[in-house]
Every structure is written in structure tokens, then in C-alpha cells.
C-alpha positions as CSV (number, residue, x, y, z in Angstrom):
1,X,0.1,19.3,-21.4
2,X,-0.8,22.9,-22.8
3,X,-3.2,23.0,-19.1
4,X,-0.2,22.1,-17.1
5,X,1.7,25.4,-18.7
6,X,0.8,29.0,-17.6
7,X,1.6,30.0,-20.8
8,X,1.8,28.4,-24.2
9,X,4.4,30.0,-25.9
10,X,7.1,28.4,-22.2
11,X,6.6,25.4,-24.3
12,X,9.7,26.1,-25.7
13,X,11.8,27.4,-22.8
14,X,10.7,24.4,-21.1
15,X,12.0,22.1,-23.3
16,X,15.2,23.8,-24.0
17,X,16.1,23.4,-20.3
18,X,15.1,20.3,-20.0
19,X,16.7,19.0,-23.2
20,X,20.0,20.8,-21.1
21,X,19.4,19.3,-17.6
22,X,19.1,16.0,-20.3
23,X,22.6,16.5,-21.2
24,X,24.1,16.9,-18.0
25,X,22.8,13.8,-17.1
26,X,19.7,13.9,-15.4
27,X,16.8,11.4,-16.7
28,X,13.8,12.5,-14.5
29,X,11.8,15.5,-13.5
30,X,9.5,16.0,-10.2
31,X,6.7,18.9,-10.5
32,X,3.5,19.8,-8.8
33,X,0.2,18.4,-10.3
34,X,-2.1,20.5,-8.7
35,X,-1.0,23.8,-10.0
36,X,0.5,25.2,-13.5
37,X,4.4,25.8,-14.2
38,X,4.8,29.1,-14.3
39,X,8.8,28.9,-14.8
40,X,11.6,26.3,-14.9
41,X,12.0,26.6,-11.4
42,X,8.7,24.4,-10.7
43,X,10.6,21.3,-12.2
44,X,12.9,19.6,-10.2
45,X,15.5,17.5,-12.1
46,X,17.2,14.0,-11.0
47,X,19.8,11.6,-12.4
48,X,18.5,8.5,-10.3
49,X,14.8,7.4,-10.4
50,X,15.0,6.6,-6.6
51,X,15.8,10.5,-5.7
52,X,13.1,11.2,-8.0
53,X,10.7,9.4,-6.0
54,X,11.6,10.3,-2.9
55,X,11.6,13.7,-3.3
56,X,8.0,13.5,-4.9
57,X,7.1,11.2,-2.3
58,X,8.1,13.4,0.8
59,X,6.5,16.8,-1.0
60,X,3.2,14.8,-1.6
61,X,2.9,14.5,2.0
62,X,3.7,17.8,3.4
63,X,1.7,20.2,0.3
64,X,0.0,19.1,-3.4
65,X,0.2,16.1,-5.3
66,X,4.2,15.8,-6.8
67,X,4.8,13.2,-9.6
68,X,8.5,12.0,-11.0
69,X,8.2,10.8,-14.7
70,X,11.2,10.5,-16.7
71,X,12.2,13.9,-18.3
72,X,12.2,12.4,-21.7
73,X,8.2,11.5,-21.6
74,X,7.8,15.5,-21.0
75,X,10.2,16.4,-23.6
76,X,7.9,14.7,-25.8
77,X,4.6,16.8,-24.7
78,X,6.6,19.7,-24.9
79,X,7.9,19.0,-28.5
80,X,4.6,18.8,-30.0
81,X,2.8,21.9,-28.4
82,X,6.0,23.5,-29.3
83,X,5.2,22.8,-32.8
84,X,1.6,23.9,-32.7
85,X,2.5,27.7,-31.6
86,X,3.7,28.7,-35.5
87,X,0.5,27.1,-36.4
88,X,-3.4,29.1,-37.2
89,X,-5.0,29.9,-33.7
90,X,-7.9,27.1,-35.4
91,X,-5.3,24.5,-35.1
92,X,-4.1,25.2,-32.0
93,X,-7.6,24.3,-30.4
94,X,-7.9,21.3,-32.6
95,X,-4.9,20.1,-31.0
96,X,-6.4,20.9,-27.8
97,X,-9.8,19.0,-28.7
98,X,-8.8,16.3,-31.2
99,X,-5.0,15.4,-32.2
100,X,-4.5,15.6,-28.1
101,X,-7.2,13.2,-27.2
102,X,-5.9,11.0,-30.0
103,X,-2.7,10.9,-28.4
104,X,-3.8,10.7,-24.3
105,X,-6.3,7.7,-25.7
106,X,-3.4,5.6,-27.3
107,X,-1.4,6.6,-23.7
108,X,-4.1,5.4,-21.9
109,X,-4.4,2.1,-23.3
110,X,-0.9,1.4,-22.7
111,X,-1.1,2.6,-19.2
112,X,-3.8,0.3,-18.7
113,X,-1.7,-2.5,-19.7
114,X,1.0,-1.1,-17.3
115,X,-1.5,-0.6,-14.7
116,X,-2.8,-4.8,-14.8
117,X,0.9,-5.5,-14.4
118,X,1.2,-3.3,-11.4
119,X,-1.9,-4.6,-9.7
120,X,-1.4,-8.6,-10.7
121,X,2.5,-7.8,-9.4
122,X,1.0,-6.5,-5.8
123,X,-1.5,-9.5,-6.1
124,X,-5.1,-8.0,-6.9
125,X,-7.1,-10.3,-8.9
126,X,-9.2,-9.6,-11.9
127,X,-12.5,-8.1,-10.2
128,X,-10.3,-5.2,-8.4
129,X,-8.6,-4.8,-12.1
130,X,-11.6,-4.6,-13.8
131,X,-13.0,-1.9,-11.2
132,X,-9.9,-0.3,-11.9
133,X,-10.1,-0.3,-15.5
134,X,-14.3,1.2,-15.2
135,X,-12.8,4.1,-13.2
136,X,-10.3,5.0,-16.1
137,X,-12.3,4.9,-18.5
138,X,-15.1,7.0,-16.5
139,X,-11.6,9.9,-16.8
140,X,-12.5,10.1,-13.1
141,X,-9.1,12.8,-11.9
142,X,-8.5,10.1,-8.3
143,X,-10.2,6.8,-7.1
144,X,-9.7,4.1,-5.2
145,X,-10.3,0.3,-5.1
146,X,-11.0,-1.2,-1.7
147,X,-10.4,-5.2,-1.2
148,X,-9.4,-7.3,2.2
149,X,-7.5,-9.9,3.3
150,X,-9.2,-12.7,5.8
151,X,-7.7,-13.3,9.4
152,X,-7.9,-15.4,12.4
153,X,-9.6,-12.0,13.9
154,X,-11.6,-10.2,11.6
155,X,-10.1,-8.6,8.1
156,X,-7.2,-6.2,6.7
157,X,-8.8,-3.7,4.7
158,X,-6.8,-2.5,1.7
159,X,-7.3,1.0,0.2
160,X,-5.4,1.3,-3.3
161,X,-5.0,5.1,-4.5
162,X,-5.3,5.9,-8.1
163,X,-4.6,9.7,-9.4
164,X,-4.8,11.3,-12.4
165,X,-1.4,13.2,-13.9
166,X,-2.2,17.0,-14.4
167,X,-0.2,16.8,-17.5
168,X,-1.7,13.3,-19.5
169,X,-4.6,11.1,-18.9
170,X,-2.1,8.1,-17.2
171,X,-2.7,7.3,-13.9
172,X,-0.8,6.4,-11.3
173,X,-1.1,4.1,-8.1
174,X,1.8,5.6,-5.9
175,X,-0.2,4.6,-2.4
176,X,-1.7,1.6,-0.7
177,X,-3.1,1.7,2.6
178,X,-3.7,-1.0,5.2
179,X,-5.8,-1.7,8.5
180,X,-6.2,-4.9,10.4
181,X,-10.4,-4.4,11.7
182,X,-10.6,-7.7,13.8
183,X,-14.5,-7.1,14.1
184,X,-16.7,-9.8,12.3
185,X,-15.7,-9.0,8.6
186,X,-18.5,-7.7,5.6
187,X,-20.7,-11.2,4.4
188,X,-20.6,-11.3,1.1
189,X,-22.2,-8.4,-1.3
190,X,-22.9,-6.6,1.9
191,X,-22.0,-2.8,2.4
192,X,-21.5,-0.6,5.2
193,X,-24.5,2.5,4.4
194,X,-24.3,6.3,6.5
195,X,-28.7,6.6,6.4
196,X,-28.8,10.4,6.2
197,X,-32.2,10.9,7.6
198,X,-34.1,14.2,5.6
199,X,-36.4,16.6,7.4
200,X,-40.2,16.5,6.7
201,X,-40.9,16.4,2.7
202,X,-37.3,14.9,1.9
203,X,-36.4,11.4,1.8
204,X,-33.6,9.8,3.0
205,X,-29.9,9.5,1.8
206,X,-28.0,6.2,1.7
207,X,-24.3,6.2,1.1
208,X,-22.9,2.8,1.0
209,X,-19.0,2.1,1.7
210,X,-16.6,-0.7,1.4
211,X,-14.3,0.4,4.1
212,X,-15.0,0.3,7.6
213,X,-12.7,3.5,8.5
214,X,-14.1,5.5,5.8
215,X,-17.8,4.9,7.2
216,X,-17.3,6.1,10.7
217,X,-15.9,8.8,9.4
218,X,-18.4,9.6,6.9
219,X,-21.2,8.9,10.0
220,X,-19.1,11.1,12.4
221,X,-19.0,14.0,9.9
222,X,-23.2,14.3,10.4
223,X,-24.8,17.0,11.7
224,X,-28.4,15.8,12.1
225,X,-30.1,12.6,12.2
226,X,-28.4,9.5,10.8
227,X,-28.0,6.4,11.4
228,X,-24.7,3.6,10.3
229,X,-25.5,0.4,9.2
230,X,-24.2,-2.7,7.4
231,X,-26.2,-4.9,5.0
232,X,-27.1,-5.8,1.6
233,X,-29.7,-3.0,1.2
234,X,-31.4,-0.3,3.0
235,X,-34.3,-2.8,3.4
236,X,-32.3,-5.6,5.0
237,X,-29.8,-3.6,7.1
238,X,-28.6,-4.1,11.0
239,X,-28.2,-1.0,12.5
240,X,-24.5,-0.2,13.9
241,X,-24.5,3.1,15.6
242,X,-27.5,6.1,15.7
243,X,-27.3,9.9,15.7
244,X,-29.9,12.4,16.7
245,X,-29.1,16.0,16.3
246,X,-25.5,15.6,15.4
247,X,-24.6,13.6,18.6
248,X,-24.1,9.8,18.7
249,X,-26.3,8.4,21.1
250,X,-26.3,4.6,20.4
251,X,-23.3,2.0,19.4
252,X,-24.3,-1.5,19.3
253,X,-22.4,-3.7,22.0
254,X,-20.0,-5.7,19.6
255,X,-19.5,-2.5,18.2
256,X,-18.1,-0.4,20.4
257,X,-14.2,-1.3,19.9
258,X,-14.3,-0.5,16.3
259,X,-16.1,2.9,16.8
260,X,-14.3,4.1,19.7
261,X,-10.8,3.0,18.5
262,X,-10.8,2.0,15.3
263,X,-7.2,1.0,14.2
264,X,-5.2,3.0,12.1
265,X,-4.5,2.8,8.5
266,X,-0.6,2.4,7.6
267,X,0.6,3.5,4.2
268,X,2.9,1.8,1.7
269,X,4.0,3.7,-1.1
270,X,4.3,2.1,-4.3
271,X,6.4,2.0,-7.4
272,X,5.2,0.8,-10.4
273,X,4.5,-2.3,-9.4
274,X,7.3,-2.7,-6.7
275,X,6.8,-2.3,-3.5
276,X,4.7,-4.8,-0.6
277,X,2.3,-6.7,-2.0
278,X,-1.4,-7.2,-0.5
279,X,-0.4,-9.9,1.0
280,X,2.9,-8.8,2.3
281,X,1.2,-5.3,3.7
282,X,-1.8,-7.6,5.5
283,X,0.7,-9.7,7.1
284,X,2.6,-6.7,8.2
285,X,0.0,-4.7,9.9
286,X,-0.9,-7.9,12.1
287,X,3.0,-7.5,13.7
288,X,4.5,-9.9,11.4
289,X,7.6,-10.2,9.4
290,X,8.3,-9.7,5.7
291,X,11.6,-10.8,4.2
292,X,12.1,-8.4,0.7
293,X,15.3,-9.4,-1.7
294,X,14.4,-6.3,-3.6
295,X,15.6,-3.2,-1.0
296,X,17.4,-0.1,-2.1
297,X,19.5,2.1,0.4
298,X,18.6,6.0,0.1
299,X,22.5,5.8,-1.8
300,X,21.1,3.8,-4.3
301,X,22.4,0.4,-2.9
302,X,20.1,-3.0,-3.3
303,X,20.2,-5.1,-0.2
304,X,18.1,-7.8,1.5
305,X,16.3,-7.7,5.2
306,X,13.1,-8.6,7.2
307,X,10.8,-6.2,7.6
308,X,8.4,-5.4,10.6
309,X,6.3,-2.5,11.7
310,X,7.8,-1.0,15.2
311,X,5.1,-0.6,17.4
312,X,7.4,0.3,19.8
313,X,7.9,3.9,19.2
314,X,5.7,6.6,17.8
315,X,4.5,7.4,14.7
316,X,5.9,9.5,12.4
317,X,4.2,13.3,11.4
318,X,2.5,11.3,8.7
319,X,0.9,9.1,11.4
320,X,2.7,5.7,10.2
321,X,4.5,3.4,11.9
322,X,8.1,3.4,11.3
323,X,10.0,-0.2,10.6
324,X,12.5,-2.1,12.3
325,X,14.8,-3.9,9.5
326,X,16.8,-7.0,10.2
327,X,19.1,-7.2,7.0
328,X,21.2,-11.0,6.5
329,X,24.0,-10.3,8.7
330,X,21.7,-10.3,11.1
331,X,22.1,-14.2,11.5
332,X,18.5,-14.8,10.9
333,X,18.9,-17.7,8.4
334,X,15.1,-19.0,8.1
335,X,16.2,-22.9,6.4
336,X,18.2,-23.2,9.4
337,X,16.0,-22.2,12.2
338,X,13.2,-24.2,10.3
339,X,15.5,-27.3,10.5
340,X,16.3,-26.6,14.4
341,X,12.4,-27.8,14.9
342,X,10.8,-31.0,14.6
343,X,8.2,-30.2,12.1
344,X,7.2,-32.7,9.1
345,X,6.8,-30.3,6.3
346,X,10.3,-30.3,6.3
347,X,11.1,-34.3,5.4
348,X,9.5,-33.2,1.7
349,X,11.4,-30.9,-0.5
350,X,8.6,-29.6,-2.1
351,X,6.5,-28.8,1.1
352,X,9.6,-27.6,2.4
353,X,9.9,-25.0,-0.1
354,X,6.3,-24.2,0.0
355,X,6.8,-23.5,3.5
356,X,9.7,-21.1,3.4
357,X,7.8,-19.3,0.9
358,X,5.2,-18.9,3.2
359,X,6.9,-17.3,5.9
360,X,8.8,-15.3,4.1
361,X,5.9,-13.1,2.9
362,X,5.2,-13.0,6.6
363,X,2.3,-16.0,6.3
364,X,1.1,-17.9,9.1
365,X,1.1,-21.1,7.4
366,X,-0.4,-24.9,9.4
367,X,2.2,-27.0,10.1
368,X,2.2,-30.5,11.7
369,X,4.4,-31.7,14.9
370,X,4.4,-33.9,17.1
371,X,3.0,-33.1,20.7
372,X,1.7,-36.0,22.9
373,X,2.7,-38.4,21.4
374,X,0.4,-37.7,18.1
375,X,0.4,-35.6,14.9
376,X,-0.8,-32.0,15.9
377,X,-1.6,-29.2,13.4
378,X,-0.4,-26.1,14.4
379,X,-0.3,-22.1,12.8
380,X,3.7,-21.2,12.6
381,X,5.2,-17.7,12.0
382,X,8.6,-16.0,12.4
383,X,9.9,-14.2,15.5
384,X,12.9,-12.3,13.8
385,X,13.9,-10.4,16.7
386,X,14.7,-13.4,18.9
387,X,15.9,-15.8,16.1
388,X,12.5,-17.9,16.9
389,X,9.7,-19.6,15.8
390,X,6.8,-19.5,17.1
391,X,3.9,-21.8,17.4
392,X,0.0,-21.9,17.9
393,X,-2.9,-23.8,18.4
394,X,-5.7,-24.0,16.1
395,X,-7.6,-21.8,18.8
396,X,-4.7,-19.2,18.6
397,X,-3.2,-20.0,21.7
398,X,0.4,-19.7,21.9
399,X,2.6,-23.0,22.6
400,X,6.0,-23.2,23.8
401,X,8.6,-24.1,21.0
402,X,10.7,-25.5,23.2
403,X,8.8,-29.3,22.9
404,X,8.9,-28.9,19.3
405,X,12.9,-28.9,19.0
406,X,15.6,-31.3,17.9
407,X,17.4,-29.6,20.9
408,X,17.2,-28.3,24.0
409,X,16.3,-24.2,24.1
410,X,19.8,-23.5,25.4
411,X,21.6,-24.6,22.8
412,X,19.8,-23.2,20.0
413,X,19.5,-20.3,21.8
414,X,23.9,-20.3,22.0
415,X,23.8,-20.8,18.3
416,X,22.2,-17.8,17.3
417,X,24.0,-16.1,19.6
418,X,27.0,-17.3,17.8
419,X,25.9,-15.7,14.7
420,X,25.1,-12.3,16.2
421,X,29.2,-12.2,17.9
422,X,29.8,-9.8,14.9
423,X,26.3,-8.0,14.7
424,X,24.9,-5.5,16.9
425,X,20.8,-5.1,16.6
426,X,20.8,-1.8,16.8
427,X,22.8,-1.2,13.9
428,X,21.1,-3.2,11.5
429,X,16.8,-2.9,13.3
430,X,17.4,0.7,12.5
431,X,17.3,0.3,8.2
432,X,19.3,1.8,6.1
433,X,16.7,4.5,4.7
434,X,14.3,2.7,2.5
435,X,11.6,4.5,0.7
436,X,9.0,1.6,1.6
């Protein structure tokens, strides 16, 4: 804490105000990271955890690094370098060298802890958790963990964030990012590798990346000769795209999309734990729908809605896509709209459930139906918008619903209208300010 402060002896003033701002009501505190307080007016105060986080949030985007922890945690710090001041200059620095160390390293296990719970909650298994845990303990200030998701067409990449607090050893994972590459996805234990090629009487330099995004922009970022491959080793690799003198002049064929326009990466900003899982953020950034039970208003009210990436309009300064919410009233009633189609999943209670499950983390699940007279497989997902389902072949191509209903189009069609007489889309598809 004592580097966080400008000055030693502010311990004091510091706490004072914040044992004040305490009193008033207010149980958390926003401040920058990246620089020292130099007064209480670098600490922002907040009686609700949500405005506390969305203040940090929106700052962390525009300038340096904010962080919202609850005031008492800094009280704490503050307490016990307070303490230290009316003690021998001697002890002062053992506080600084020992007693603090003892305390961060006790912190740090039980962030750990906190951390495994975050990461098992957003559904990372125990080889990214025990990456996660080799970064900590390397007191590395910011990392990240790469891991993907398969797909029909190539792989979303996921991109956790880990940083450092300026004030404590805990880290924090405030920041997940997602991109759906639908080239052929990494084989197993291979690695995307930027060759840096040296002039004469220096060998070569090999950077190897996870992360498909981060590698073309690692190669692009070359000024002489280099080459980007992917492989398991230098020795066994298959060149992707060459560069002589700083200018790119070879992409292999099957290449060329994923070079030229690679997609973009869409953030999702996390709360201890809460927040869209891998799953969830993989199924979103391939245009489908997420249902979340879990949603706060920006007045601090929980409510419940589908979620979906607009692709419709632009994105925002922070280049992300914006979403389109479709909260219960609505009419989008999944159980019901699953029961408006002949599918078989549905005749068992338990497959039924499994299946409802499924879609609403925005799943494609396989489904059977019955289309020529035989049991057909097919991939199902949710079209919120229209109060649809819709259903593909095992190839991917598209079928029309319409054979798989109990009833004709029409009239399911007139029965969601019927539960849209009181609801306007507009209203709800435009969300009621979620920090997502």
C-alpha cells in the first residue's frame, strides 16, 4: 500500500476520510492503479458495488487501469501503515520488506482460492487454472490465459485478462475477450511462431503464440525479414505468410481471409465470477442467443432477458458490439415454442430439460425429427427476434421449420403475435443499461 501513497505520513488523512465517506454510507472506493494518490480527491467513493464498477469500468477504457474494492479492505492497509509512522525509520522498512510480504502472501493464497472459483464459475477447467495459478506465483504485474471453444467452422478464441492491484499482490480478472476464427483450428500442442529472421552472425528469433489475432499482429509489427508460421516446433512448421524488408509478400491461399480480415475480438467484462461464461461468450460471438436470470438495471434492478450481439449497427468507441436484449415480457417463452415443434427430446423429461438447458446458454444442441418419413438428426438453435426455431442439417444447411411443426406456420406465427399485443420490440431489444 505504502507505494500506492505519495506520501507516507497521508496514511492517516486517508483513512480518516475514508472511515467518514464509511459513515455516510458508502462501502466502496474506485482509484487509479497506475499512478500514486497524491490527495483524497484520487478516490472515488460509492454506496452500491454496481456504480463502483461501472465507474471503474468506463475510466479503464478511456485512461489507466481503475479498480473498485470495498473501502473497508483499504481502511485496513491504511490502518497498519498508519501505525508504522510513530515507529524507528528500521521498522518502517521492515514492514516494507518483511511484515508486508507476510501479509500480501496470506492475501494471495486466499485470492487464489477466489480466483479458481471465478474461473470454474465462467467454466475454465483445471489446465487454464493451473496456468493461472504459475503466473501468480511468478508475481508477474498482468497476464493472460488463452483457451478456445470448437465450432462447426473453425474455433472461438478466448483471451482471459489477469492484472495486478497497485496497492496488494491480488489479482483480478475484470476482462474476457472473444473471436470466432473459422479457419482450420490449432492441432493439438501446436503453436502459431512470428520467425524473426537475424542479419548475418545472428540467429533467428522464434516467438510462439496461442492466439491467432495476437500473431498477425505480432508478424505485422516487423520491420525486416520474418516469416509466420504454425506448428509444433520451428523444425516442423508450415509456413503461413512471409515478409522481406518489412513488407508482406506472400499469404498462403487458405490463408488469406484470416490475414486480411481477421474478425474482431468482443469484450465481456467480468465480475468476480459473474458475468458470461466461456461458453455463453463463444456462443454469442457466432450470432446466437444467451438467456441470463442474473441481470442488473444501471438503477440497481435484477431482471431476466436474452441476450444477442447487434450486428446491426456500429460499434461502440471501444470497438464492441453493442446488444440487443429481449427481457420476459417479450413473449419469448422457450418450453412453449419448444413444444410448438415435433421434436422427440421433448417426450422425455429429462432430455427435455437437458435440452432447454442447452439453448438457453445459446448451444446448438442435435435434436431428432421426423422428415421423410424417418428419424433425422438435426443442429437446433433459438431465433429470439422472430419467436422461432431454427433448424439445420448435419452439413449446416438450413431447413424450413415449418415441416417440423405440430401446426401450420400461420398459426404459430398468430400466437406469438398474441403475446407481443402489449410489447413493443423496440422498447425492450434496446436493454435497460447492463454493465455486461
Amino acid at each position: 500500500m505504502s507505494q500506492l501513497i505519495e506520501k507516507p505520513e497521508m496514511a492517516g488523512k486517508l483513512y480518516n476520510f475514508l472511515e467518514e465517506q464509511k459513515n455516510k454510507g458508502f462501502e466502496w472506493v474506485v482509484y487509479d492503479t497506475d499512478n500514486q494518490i497524491a490527495s483524497t480527491y484520487d478516490l472515488h467513493c460509492f454506496a452500491d458495488e454496481f456504480e463502483a464498477l461501472d465507474f471503474a469500468r468506463a475510466y479503464q477504457q478511456i485512461w489507466n487501469w481503475h479498480e473498485a474494492v470495498p473501502i473497508d479492505s483499504i481502511i485496513y492497509e491504511l490502518k497498519e501503515l498508519e501505525k508504522l509512522q510513530i515507529r524507528p525509520a528500521a521498522k518502517i522498512d521492515n514492514f516494507n520488506k518483511g511484515t508486508s510480504f507476510k501479509i500480501r502472501k496470506t492475501m494471495n493464497l486466499n485470492n487464489l482460492e477466489n480466483l479458481k472459483d471465478e474461473m470454474k464459475k465462467l467454466g475454465f477447467g483445471e489446465a487454464q487454472i493451473k496456468k493461472m495459478e504459475e503466473h501468480m506465483q511468478k508475481d508477474e504485474p498482468f497476464f493472460k490465459l488463452y483457451d478456445e471453444v470448437k465450432t462447426n467452422k473453425g474455433q472461438v478464441d478466448i483471451t482471459l485478462h489477469f492484472k495486478q492491484s497497485g496497492q496488494s499482490d491480488y489479482y483480478y480478472l475484470n476482462r474476457m475477450e472473444a473471436v470466432h476464427n473459422q479457419g482450420k483450428p490449432l492441432e493439438e500442442d501446436q503453436k502459431y511462431m512470428v520467425i524473426a529472421k537475424g542479419v548475418e552472425g545472428q540467429g533467428n528469433t522464434v516467438k510462439k503464440l496461442e492466439n491467432l489475432a495476437e500473431a498477425i499482429d505480432h508478424f505485422k509489427k516487423q520491420k525486416g525479414n520474418a516469416e509466420l508460421a504454425v506448428g509444433k516446433s520451428a523444425a516442423s512448421k508450415t509456413m503461413l505468410a512471409n515478409m522481406e524488408e518489412g513488407k508482406v509478400n506472400y499469404v498462403a491461399r487458405e490463408f488469406n481471409r484470416n490475414f486480411y480480415a481477421p474478425p474482431i475480438a468482443q469484450n465481456f467484462w467480468l465480475d468476480h465470477g459473474k458475468g458470461f461464461s466461456k461458453e455463453q461468450a463463444a456462443n454469442l460471438v457466432q450470432g446466437r442467443s444467451v438467456y441470463r436470470d442474473d441481470l442488473l438495471s444501471r438503477e440497481g434492478n435484477p431482471y431476466k432477458a436474452w441476450m444477442q450481439l447487434d450486428t446491426d449497427k456500429e460499434r461502440d468507441k471501444n470497438n464492441n458490439l453493442n446488444f440487443r436484449q429481449f427481457t420476459d415480457a417479450y413473449g419469448y417463452d422457450l418450453k412453449a415454442i419448444l413444444d410448438e415443434y415435433k421434436i422427440k427430446e421433448i417426450s422425455d423429461p429429462k432430455k427435455a430439460e437437458a435440452l432447454e438447458a442447452a439453448l438457453l446458454n445459446g448451444n446448438r444442441p442435435m435434436v431428432t425429427v421426423e422428415k421423410d418419413g424417418q428419424d433425422t438428426k438435426m443442429y437446433l438453435e433459438t431465433a429470439v427476434r422472430y419467436g422461432k426455431l431454427n433448424f439445420y442439417a448435419e452439413n449446416g444447411k438450413p431447413e424450413k421449420r415449418e415441416q417440423f411443426q405440430k401446426e401450420t406456420g400461420l398459426e404459430v406465427s398468430n400466437n406469438f403475435s398474441k403475446k407481443m399485443e402489449q410489447v413493443k420490440e423496440k422498447d425492450v431489444s434496446q436493454g435497460q443499461g447492463l454493465g455486461v
